[in-house]
C-alpha positions in Angstrom: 31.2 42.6 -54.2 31.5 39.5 -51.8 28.5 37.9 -53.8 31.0 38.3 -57.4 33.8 36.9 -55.9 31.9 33.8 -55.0 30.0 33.7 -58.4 34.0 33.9 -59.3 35.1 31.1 -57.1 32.4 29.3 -58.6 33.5 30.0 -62.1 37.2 29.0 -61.5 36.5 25.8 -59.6 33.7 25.0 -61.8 36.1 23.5 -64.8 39.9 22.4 -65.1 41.9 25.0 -66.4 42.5 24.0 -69.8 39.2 23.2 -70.9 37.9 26.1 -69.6 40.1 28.5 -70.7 39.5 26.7 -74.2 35.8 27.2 -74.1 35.2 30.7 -72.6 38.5 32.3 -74.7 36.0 32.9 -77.9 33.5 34.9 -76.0 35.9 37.7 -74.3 35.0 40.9 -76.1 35.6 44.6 -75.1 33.1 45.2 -71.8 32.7 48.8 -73.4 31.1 47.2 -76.3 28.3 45.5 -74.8 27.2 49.2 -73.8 26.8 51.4 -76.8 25.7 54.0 -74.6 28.1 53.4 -71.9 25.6 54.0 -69.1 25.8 50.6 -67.9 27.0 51.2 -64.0 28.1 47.7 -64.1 30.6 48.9 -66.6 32.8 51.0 -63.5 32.3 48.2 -61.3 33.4 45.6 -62.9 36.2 47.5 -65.0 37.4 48.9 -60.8 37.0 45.0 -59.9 39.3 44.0 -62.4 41.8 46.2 -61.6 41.9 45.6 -57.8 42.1 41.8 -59.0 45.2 42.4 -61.3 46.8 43.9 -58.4 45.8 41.4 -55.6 46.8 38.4 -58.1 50.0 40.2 -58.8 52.6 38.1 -56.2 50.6 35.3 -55.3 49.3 33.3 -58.6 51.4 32.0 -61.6 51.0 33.6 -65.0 48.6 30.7 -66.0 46.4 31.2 -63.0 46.3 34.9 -62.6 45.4 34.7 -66.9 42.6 32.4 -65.9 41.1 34.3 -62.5 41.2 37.7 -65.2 39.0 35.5 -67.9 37.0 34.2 -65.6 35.6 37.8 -64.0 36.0 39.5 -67.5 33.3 36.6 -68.3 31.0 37.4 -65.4 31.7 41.1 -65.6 29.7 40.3 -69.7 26.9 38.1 -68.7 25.7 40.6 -65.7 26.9 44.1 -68.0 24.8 42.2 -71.1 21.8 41.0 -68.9 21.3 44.6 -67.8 21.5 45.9 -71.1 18.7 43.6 -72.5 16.1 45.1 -69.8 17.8 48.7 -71.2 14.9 50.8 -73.2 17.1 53.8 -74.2 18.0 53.7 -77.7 21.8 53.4 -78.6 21.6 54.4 -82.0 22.2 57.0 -83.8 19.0 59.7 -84.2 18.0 59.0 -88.0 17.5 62.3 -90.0 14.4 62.0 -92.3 14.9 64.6 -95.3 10.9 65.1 -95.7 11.1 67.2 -92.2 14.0 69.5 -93.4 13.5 72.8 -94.8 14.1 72.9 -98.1 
């Protein structure tokens, strides 16, 4: 965990605000859907890490900030989830019937 929060420091200090915010905003999607199958691990620790950062954040950043820090690990959490995906070999689609094996 220590070594995310410093790729995140990174990541929030990397750019001003605005721009970044502007750039990154397009790319957000649904972690769970970078995982058809779901059996990503990084899926539960990055989904836990953004929980414990909404609560952290909660007093002691403004809405603008706290909005940015959550973007920011939501776009780590889908480079790392996505990179372990591509080295993934189980098939995520659905089994496809072929008629010529059924009985008929």
């Amino acid at each position: 965990m220590d070594e995310t929060l410093a790729q995140l420091e990174s990541l929030v200090h990397a750019r001003p605000a605005s721009r970044w915010l502007a750039v990154r905003k397009t790319h957000l999607e649904p972690l769970r859907s970078l995982c058809p199958c779901g059996l990503n691990p990084l899926l539960a620790y990055f989904g836990t890490g953004a929980e414990a950062l909404k609560t952290v954040l909660a007093e002691d950043l403004t809405k603008g900030q706290k909005t940015m820090t959550c973007q920011a690990w939501h776009f780590l959490a889908q480079g790392e989830i996505e990179a372990l995906c591509e080295g993934c070999h189980r098939v995520c689609a659905p089994s496809l019937s072929f008629s010529f094996f059924e009985k008929g």
